[in-house]
N, C-alpha and C positions, 0 to 999 in steps of 0.2 A: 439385575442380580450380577455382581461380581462373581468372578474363578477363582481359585487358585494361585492359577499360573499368573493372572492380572498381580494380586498383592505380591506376589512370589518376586515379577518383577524388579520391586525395589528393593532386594537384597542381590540383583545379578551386578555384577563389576566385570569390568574389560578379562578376558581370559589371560592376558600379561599381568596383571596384577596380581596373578595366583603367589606368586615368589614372595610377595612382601603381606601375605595370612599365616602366623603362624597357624598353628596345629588348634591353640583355643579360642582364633577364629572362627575357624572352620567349623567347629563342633557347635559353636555357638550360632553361625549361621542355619546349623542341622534344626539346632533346639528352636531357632526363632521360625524357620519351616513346620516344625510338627507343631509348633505353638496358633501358626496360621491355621493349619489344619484342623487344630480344637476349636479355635475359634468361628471360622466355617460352619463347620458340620456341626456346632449347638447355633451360631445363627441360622445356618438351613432346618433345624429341625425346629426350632422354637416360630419360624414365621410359617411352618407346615402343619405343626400336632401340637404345637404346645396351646393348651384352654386348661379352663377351671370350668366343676360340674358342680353345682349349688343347690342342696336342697332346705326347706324351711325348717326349724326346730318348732316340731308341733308341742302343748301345753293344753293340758286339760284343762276346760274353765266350766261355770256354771251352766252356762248355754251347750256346752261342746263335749261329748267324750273322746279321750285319748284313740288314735287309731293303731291298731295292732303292730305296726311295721313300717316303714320306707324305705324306698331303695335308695343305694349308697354308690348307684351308677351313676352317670351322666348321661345315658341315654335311654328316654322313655317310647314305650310301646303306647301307651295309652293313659292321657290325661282325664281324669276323671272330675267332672265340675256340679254342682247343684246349679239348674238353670231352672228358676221357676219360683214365683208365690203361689201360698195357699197350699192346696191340699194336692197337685197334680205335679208331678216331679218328670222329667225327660233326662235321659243319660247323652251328652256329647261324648262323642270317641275322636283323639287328635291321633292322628297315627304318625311316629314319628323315629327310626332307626327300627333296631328288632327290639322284641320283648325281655324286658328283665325281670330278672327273678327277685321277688321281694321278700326280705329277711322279715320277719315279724321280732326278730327277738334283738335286731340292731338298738343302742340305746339313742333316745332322745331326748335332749335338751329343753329342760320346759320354757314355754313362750308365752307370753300374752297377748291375744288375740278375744277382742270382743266384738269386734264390729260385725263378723259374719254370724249369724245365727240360724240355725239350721230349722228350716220350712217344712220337713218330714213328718210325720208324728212318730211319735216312739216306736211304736211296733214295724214301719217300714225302715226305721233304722238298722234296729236290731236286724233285720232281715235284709238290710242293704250290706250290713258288719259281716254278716254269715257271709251271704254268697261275695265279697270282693275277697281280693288278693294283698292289699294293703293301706295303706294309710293315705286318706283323701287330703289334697293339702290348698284346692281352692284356686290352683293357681294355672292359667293356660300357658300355650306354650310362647307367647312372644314375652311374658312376663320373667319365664324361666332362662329366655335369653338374656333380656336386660340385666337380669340379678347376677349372672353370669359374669358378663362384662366391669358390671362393677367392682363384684369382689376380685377380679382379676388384678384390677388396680388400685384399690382399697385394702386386701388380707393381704395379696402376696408380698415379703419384701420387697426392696426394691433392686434389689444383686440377683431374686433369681429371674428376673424381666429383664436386665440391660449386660448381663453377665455376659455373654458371648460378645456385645460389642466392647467394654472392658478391655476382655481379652485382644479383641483387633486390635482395638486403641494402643494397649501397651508393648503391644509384638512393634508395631508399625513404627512408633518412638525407640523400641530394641534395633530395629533393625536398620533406620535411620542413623543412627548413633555409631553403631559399628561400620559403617560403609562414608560418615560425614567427610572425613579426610581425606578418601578418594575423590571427593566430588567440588570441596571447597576451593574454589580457583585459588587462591594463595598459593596453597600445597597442591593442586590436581597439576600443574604445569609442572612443580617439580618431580612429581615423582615420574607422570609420564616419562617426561625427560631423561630421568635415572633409569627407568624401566627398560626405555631403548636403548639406552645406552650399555646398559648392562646385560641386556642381550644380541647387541653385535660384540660386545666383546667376549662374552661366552664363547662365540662361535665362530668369531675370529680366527685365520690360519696363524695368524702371530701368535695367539694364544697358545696354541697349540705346541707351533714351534718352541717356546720360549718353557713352558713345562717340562717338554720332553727332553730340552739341552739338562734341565735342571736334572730331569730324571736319571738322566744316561752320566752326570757329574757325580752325582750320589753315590749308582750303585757298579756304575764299570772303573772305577778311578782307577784302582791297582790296572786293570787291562788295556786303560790307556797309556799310559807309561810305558809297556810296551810293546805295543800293537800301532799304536797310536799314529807312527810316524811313517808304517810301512801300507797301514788299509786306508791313508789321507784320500782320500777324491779333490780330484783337478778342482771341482769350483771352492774348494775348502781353500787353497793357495792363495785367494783374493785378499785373507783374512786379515786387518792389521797387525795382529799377532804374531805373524809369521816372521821367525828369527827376531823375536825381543825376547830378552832375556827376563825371566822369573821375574830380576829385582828391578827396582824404579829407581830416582832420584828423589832425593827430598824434595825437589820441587815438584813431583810428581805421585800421584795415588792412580794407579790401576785398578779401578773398582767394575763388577761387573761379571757375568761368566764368562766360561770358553765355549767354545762349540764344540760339541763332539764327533771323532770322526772314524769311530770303531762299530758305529749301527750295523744292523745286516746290512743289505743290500737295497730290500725291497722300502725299509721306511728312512732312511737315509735322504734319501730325492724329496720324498714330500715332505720335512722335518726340514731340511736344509734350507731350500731353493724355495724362493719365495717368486710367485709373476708378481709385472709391475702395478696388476690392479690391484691386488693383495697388501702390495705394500703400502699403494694410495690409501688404500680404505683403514689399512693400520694407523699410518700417519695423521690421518684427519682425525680417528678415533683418541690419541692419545692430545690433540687438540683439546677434541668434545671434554675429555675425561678434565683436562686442566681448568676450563673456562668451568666446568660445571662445581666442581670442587670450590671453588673461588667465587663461586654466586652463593651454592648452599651451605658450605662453612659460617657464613656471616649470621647467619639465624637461626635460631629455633624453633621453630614454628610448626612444624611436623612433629616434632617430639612434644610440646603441648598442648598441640590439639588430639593426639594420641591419648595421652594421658588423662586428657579433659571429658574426651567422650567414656573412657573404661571410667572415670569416675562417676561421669551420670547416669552408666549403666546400674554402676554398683549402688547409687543412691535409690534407682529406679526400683532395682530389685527389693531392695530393703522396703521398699514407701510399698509395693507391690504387697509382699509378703506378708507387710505387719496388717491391712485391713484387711485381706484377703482370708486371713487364717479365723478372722471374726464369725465371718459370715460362712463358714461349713454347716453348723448347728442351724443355722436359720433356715436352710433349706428342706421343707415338710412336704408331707406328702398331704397331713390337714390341714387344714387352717379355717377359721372361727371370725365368721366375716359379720359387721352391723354396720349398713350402709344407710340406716338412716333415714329409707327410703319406705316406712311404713303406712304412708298415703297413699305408696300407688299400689303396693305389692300386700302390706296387709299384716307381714311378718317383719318382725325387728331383728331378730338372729339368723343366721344362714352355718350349716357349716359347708365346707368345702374342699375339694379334692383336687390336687393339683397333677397332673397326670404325666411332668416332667422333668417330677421332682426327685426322683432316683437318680435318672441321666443328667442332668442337672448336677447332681452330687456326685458322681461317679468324675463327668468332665475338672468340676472343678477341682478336686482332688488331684487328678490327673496333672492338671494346669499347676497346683502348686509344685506339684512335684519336679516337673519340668522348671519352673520359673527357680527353685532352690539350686538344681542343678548348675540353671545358667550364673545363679548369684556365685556359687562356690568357684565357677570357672571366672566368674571379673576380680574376686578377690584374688586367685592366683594372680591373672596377670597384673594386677596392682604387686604384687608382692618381686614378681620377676623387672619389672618399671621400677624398683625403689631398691631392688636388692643389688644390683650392679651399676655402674654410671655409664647409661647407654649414651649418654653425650661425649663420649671419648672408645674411642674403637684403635685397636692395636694390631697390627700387621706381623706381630712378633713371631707366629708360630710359623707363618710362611716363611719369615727372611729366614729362621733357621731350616726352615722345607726347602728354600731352595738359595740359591745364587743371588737373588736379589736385596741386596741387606740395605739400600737405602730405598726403601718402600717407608714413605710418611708415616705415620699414624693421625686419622682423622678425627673430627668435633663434634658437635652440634646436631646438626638433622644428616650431614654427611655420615655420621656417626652409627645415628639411631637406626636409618636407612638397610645399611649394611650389618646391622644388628639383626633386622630382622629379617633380613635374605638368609640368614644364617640359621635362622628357624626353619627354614624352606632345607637349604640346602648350601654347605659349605664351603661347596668347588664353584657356589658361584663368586664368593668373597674374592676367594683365592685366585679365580683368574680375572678377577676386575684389578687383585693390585699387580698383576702384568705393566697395566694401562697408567700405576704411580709411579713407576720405579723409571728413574733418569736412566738407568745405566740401562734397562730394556729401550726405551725409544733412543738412546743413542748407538744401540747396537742395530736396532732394525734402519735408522738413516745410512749407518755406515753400510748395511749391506745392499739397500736401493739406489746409495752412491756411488757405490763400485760397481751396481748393473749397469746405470745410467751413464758414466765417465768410464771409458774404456780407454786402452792405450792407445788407439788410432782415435777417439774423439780426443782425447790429450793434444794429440801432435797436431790436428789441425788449427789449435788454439796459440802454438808458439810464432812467437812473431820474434823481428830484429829490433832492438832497440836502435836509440838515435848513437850509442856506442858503439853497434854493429854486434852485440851479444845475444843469446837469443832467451828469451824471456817468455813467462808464463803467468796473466795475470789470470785469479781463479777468485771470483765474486760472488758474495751470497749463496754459498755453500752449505750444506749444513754438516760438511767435515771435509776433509782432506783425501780423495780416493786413493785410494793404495796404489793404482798405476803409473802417479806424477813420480813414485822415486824411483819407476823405468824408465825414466828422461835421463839416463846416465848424461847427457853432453847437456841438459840446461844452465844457464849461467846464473840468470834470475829469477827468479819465483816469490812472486808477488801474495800474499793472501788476503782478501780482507772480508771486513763482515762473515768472517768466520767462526762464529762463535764456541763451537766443539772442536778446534782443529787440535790435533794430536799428529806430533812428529816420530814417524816409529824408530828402528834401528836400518830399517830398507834404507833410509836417507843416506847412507853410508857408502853408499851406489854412485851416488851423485857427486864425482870426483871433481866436474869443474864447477861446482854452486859457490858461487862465494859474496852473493847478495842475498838477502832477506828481507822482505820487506811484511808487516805486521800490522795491518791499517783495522782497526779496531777489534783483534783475533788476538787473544789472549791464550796462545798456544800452549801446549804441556809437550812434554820431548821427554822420549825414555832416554835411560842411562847411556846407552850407547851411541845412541842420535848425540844427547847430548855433549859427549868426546869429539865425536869427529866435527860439531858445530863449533866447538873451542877452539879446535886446530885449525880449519879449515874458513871459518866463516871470515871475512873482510869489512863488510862491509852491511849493516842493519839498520832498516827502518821501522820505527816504530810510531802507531799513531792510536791515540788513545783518549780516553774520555775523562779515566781519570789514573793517578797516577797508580792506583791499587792495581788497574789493569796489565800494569807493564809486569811481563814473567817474570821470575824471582832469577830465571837462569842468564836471563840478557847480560846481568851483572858479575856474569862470572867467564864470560866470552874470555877470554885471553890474550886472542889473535888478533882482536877485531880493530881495526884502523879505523873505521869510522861509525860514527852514531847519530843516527836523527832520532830524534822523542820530538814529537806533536803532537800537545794536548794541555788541559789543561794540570799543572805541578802545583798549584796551591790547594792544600786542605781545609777546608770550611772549619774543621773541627779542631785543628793544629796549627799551632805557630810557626811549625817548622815543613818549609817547607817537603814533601814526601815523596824526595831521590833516595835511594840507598847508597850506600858507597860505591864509588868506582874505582875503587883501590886497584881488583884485580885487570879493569884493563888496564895492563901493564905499557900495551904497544898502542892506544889509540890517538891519532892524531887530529883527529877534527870532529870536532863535536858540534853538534846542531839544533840548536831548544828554538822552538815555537811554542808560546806559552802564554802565561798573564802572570810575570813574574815580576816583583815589587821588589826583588832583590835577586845581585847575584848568589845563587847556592853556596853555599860552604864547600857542600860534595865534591864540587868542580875541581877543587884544591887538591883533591887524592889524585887528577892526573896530570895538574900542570908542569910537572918534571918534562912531558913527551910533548905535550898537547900543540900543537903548531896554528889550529886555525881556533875560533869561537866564533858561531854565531848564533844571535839572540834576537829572534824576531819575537816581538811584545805585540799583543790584541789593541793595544794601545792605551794598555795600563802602565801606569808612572811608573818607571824603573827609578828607586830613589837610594838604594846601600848599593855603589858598587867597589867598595873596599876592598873584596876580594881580588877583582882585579889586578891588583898591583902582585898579588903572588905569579901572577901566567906570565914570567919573565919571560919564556921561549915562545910566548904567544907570536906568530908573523902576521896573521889574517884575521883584523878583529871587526866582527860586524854588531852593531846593534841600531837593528831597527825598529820604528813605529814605539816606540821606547819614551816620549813625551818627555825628550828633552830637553830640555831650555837654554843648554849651556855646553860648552865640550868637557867632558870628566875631569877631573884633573887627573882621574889613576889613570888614565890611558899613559900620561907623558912619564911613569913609570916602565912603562912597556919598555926595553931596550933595541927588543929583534922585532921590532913593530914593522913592518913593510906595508899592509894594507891597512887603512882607515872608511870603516862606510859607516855615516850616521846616516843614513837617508828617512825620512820619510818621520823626524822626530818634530821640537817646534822652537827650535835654534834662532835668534832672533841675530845676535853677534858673537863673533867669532872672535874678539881680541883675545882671548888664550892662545891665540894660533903661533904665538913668537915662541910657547915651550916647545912646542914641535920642533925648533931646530936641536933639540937634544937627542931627539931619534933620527939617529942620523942613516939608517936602512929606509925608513918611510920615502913611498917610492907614487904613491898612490892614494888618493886623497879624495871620497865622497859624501860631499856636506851637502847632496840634491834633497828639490822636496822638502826645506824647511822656510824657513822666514826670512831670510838673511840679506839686508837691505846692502849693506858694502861690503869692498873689504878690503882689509887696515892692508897698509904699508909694510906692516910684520913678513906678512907672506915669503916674499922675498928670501928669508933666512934660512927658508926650508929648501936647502941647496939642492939636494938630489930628488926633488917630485918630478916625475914623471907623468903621472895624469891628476889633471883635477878636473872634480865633477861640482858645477853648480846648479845643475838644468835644474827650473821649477821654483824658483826663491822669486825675490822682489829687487835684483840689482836694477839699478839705471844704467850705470858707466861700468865703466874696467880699468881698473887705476894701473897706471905704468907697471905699476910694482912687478903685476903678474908677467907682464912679461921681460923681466929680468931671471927668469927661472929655465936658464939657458937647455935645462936636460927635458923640458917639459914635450911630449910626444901628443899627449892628446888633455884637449881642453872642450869641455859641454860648457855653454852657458846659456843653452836651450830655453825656452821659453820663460823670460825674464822682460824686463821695459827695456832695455838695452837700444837707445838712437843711435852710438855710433862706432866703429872700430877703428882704435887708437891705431893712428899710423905704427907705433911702435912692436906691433904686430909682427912686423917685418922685421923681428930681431930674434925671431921663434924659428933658426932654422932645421930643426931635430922635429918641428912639430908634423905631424902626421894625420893627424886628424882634428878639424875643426868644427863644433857644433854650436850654431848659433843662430837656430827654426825658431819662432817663433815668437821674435822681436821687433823691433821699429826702425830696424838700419834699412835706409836709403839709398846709401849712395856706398860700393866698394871698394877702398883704397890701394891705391897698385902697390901699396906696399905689405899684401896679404897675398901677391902672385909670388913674393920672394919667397917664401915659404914653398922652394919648388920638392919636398919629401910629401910633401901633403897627400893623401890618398881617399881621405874623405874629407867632402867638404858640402855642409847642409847650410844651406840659404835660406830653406823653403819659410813661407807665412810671414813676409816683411815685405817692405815698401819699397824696392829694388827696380828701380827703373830701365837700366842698364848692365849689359855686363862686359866689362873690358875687354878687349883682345888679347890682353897679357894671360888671359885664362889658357894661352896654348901653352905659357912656361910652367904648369903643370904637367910633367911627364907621365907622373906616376899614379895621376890619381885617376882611381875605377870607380868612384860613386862623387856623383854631382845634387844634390837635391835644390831646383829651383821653384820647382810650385808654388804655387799663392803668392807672388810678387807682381807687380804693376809692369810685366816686360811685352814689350813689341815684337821683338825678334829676340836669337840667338844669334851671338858674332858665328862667323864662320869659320874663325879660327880652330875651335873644337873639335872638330877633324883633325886635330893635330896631335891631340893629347891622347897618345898613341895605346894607353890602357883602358881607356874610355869605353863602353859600347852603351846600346840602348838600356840594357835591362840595368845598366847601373846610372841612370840618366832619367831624374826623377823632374817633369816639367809636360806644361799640357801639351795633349795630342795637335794643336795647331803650331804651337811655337814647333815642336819636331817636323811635322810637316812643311814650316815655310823655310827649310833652309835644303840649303842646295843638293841638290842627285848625287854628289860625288862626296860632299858630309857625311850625309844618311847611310850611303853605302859603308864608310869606313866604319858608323858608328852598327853598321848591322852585323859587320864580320862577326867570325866565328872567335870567341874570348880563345881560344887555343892557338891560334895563329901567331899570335905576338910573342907568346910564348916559346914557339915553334923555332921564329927568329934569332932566341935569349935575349931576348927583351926584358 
């Protein structure tokens, strides 16, 4: 036998789950409880009391007179039977419960009955009629059982035999029904999920804090204004806030509250000041709250399995209702049973008394009563399901309850979710969109950043650059701490992967900043930052992903002398490339693009009036329009590299103030345009390294005034005289090339200073490359050098030797002589330095300061 509390169990749910029942859950889990209990207590009593008591419908026949009476009990005191033929009769007495009283004037049903015929003669009849109590009916007491039994399951309906289980049956599908969505793994993980979630953020101290700023915003305004600035407490001072002015810039929106700093005393501390585990636990929550939002948005699935089960309820109840209301009248207290069974019993009519058929009628009544109730309450919430669109939930009443006015409005089962917490209780809505609103997690970062970055953790982070400035690089932040614009003396300040960084008006402190650098940190700068970054700023780097990224304020710098942009400038979506103007740098002279650009910008044109250098390093995407070009008259320093060029431009030989040329690293096969070059007559300096470039022409020559050429990394074999008719020439690369031999005419190069020629096939060194005595570097290394002359002592002045990787036996000993020389500039293996003489090695170990010393 089942309990209770056994069936009861399958309507318990987790005690978190309570928040998402409304009210005509609840009521309806009450009703599906008392519905159990009907069901119950008529199954316990129907498998305890419930019987039928059956007696025969006697009929007077020819053989038989009518007997006076019968009882209309179910339980006999004594069965009375004729045992006996002939003339001699015996009375059996069955004794069986107590005695009942026999109505003689109850009516009865006439029957047909012939087969017993009475063995008495008339006169002990009569005299048997006298002295009994009622009507003899022939039957013993196992007889009276069977007939029992039968008409129990022959007269009685069949609703008032199975009717309590019925009732089980339909509670147990009620109550299934209502709890399905708790339990369906689909939905059971999210709501858990939601459950927890939205119960640490209930409870949250951020929660807390962040209502109560709202609070104290609302109702002290007027008394901040002027209390505000004299009741401030020390840790309020950290605030970015502090000294920005009311207004912004257009390129900026200050969204978000203030903190307030006019609280008593006592709730000030704990509203304020957040520990650092407080603020972990906030941080990961606003995490959870993202990722969860972005999982349950995507589907509906809680909202119509919701909907689904209240419709089967509401079906249930109907389908419940409409049989149910049939069968009231059927349940009798008579019933008028013919079981057919008149060969063994004798009688063909029985009537019968059902002895729990009141209770019976009473329950069921009861049962619909309750079952209508529950129907009325699934139609409401069918109606409250279809009378609003709980697939879309709005945050509206909060953003204007407090400070937070970019709180989302959410969807779908996100939606619905929060719909129905809201039936529970509405302060839990309200502090779960704490955990949506950007402008609350980026106020609780900024204040666990300023616990965490201190102004002594600042200063142990600045370092000297290779300028000797002192610089701050600050990575993977998640904003900018308020104590970096107490670095009044920094020079540099690096930021990157700073994705909330905000520049306040504090920056204004920082008298000698005059680098910037912006490596994927899409800063915002208030109004007054941003003045003194116009005046003040020099020099900015920017590195970005896409060109939307770069500030809108970078293009209004004024002051700014120079500019790197790395990233990529072409729009997927736009022809035009997506620079803005750079009209207003009025003063910048070197600009710097790393990019995948197919073209030079237009934009570029707003500052070639100033612009002195250009460089354009390409991903090594084909640079093919460079027309613009020819406007950068004042261009001096033009680079373009990795640019996949095939040819030299022609707009370069436009350039007039051209001094430097770098094509490096393009895919230049030859170089016969090189004879325009004698029209630039500044070009002083010459980098065609790192392409393809098998010779080169005779042209050269004309280019009077070059000073260095660069060819390291091409496909030369020889070095045609030409070059060395280029009497101003100071330094020549022709570095790792096929290159077998150098032209005696080398020795015509007396200005040259440095020679680079590692990693070729020259053998043998001609003494007419020692005439070149300016020379001060001179790299041999990774060739077939057998030898090296003794004339290498009529280099005076050169400090770097590179011999490595050559086929040599010794070093002459002359080297010692070449009085700038020492080890650390003396590039060849540790044996060859060891096999030359004690009084060498010593000169080449001195002290480099020594020669000096001399005025050497």
């Amino acid at each position: 036998m089942f309990t209770l509390a056994e069936v009861a169990s399958l309507n318990d749910i987790q005690p978190t789950y309570r928040i998402l029942k409304p009210w005509w859950d609840v009521f309806m889990d009450y009703l599906a409880v008392v519905m159990l209990m009907v069901a119950i207590f008529a199954g316990t009593m129907q498998l305890t009391k419930d019987q039928v008591v059956c007696l025969p419908v006697l009929q007077s026949t020819v053989n038989s007179k009518p007997q006076p009476g019968t009882s209309g009990k179910a339980d006999f005191t004594t069965v009375e039977t004729t045992t006996g033929q002939g003339e001699e009769a015996s009375m059996r007495t069955v004794s069986f419960g107590s005695a009942p009283t026999v109505t003689p004037d109850v009516p009865l049903s006439r029957a047909t009955s012939s087969q017993y015929q009475p063995t008495e003669s008339g006169q002990e009849l009569k005299k048997e009629q006298k002295d009994s109590s009622g009507r003899k009916t022939n039957l013993d007491f196992q007889q009276y059982v069977f007939i029992n039994q039968m008409c129990y399951h022959l007269a009685l309906p069949w609703y008032s035999k199975y009717f309590p289980y019925l009732v089980l049956i339909h509670t147990i599908i009620l109550i299934v029904s209502s709890n399905f969505w708790f339990k369906y793994p689909k939905t059971c993980s999210k709501i858990e999920h939601f459950v927890s979630i939205l119960g640490k953020c209930f409870e949250s101290p951020w929660t807390t804090k962040a209502l109560s700023e709202t609070a104290c915003e609302d109702s002290e305004e007027n008394k901040q204004r002027l209390t505000g600035a004299q009741s401030l407490p020390k840790y309020v001072s950290t605030s970015s806030d502090e000294g920005s002015p009311s207004a912004s810039t257009p390129m900026i929106t200050k969204s978000g509250f203030k903190f307030s700093a006019d609280k008593p005393m006592i709730e000030v501390p704990s509203v304020t000041i957040l520990d650092k585990k407080d603020g972990e636990q906030a941080k990961a929550l606003f995490e959870k709250v993202r990722k969860f939002r972005a999982h349950v948005e995507d589907s509906d699935l809680i909202y119509k399995l919701y909907v689904g089960q209240t419709v089967i309820k509401t079906v249930k109840f109907i389908f419940i209702l409409g049989y149910t209301a049939n069968f009231v009248n059927t349940i009798s207290f008579e019933h008028i049973c013919n079981p057919k069974v008149e060969h063994l019993i004798g009688y063909t009519q029985f009537e019968c008394t059902h002895n729990m058929a009141y209770m019976l009628k009473k329950l069921l009544i009861s049962y619909i009563s309750l079952i209508c109730v529950y129907g009325f309450i699934c139609l409401y919430t069918l109606f409250w399901l279809f009378r609003i669109p709980l697939k879309e939930y709005s945050f509206e009443k909060v953003r204007e309850e407090s400070s937070f006015s970019d709180i989302p409005d959410v969807k779908n089962d996100f939606a619905f979710l929060l719909h129905m917490v809201d039936q529970y209780d509405q302060l839990y809505s309200k502090r779960f969109g704490v955990f949506l609103s950007e402008v609350s997690e980026n106020k609780l970062r900024e204040i666990s950043l300023n616990h965490e970055w201190t102004f002594e953790k600042l200063r142990q982070h600045v370092s000297r650059n290779a300028q000797d400035k002192q610089e701050l690089h600050l990575f993977m932040l998640s904003g900018v701490p308020d104590a970096v614009f107490d670095l009044t003396d920094l020079d540099v300040l690096k930021l990157e992967l700073i994705p909330e960084a905000k520049i306040p008006a504090k920056i204004s402190q920082m008298t000698n900043l005059q680098e910037l650098h912006l490596c994927h940190c899409p800063a915002k700068v208030e109004q007054t930052a941003f003045s003194f970054l116009r005046d003040h700023l020099r020099c900015l780097h920017v590195k970005f992903t896409d060109v939307a990224e770069i500030p809108a304020w970078v293009y209004l710098l004024k002051n700014l002398r120079e500019l790197y942009l790395i990233g990529n400038l072409n729009s997927e979506n736009n022809k035009m490339i997506g620079l803005e103007s750079l009209r207003e740098l009025r003063h910048l002279k070197i600009l710097h693009v790393k990019s995948n650009l197919t073209k030079i910008p237009p934009n570029i044109t707003d500052v070639a009036p100033h612009l002195t250098k250009l460089v354009i390093h390409n991903d090594g995407t084909k640079l093919v329009v460079l027309n613009s070009l020819k406007k950068m008259t004042n261009v001096a320093e033009l680079e373009l590299q990795n640019c996949e060029l095939e040819r030299i431009p022609h707009a370069i030989f436009s350039l007039s103030n051209l001094q430097e040329l770098d094509l490096k690293s393009n895919s230049i096969r030859t170089i016969e345009e090189i004879i325009s070059f004698q029209h630039l007559k500044r070009l002083t300096c010459l980098k065609l390294w790192h392409n393809k470039i098998v010779n080169i022409p005779s042209s050269i020559t004309h280019i009077k005034n070059l000073e260095s050429l660069y060819l390291s990394n091409n496909k030369l074999e020889s070095l045609p005289a030409a070059v060395f008719s280029l009497q101003k020439l100071r330094c020549l690369d022709v570095s790792y090339n096929s290159i077998a031999l150098i032209p005696v005419e080398i020795g015509l190069l007396q200005n040259l200073q440095h020679f680079h020629i590692t990693g070729n096939k020259v053998d043998i060194l001609p003494k007419q490359l020692f005439k070149c005595v300016k020379l001060r570097t001179l790299s041999l290394g990774q060739n077939c050098i057998t030898s090296i002359p003794d004339k290498v002592s009529q280099l005076l002045q050169l400090t770097h030797l590179e011999l490595k990787g050559n086929c040599l036996d010794r070093l002459p000993a002359t080297l010692g002589q070449c009085q700038l020389l020492r080890k650390s500039g003396l590039v060849v293996e540790d044996h060859l330095f060891d096999a030359l003489p004690s009084e060498v090695k010593e000169v080449l170990n001195q002290d480099t300061s020594i020669p000096f010393a001399n005025g050497i």
